[in-house]
C-alpha positions, 0 to 999 in steps of 0.5 A, spaced: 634 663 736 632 658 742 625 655 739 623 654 747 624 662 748 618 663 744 613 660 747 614 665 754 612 672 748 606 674 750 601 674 745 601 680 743 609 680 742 608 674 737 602 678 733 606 685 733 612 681 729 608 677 724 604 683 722 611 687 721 614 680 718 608 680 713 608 688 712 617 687 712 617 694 716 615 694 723 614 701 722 608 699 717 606 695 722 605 699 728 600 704 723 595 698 724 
């Protein structure tokens, strides 16, 4: 993955991953 991509996610993008990394379903994590 390029790391420079990152930075043009929107914000909420990148909180909506970490919360499904941290939950390890994103199904879980679109409950929150």
């Amino acid at each position: 993955m390029d790391h420079s991509s990152n930075q043009l996610l929107p914000l909420e993008t990148l909180r909506a991953f970490d919360a499904a990394a941290r939950t390890g379903s994103f199904s879980a994590a679109a409950e929150r």
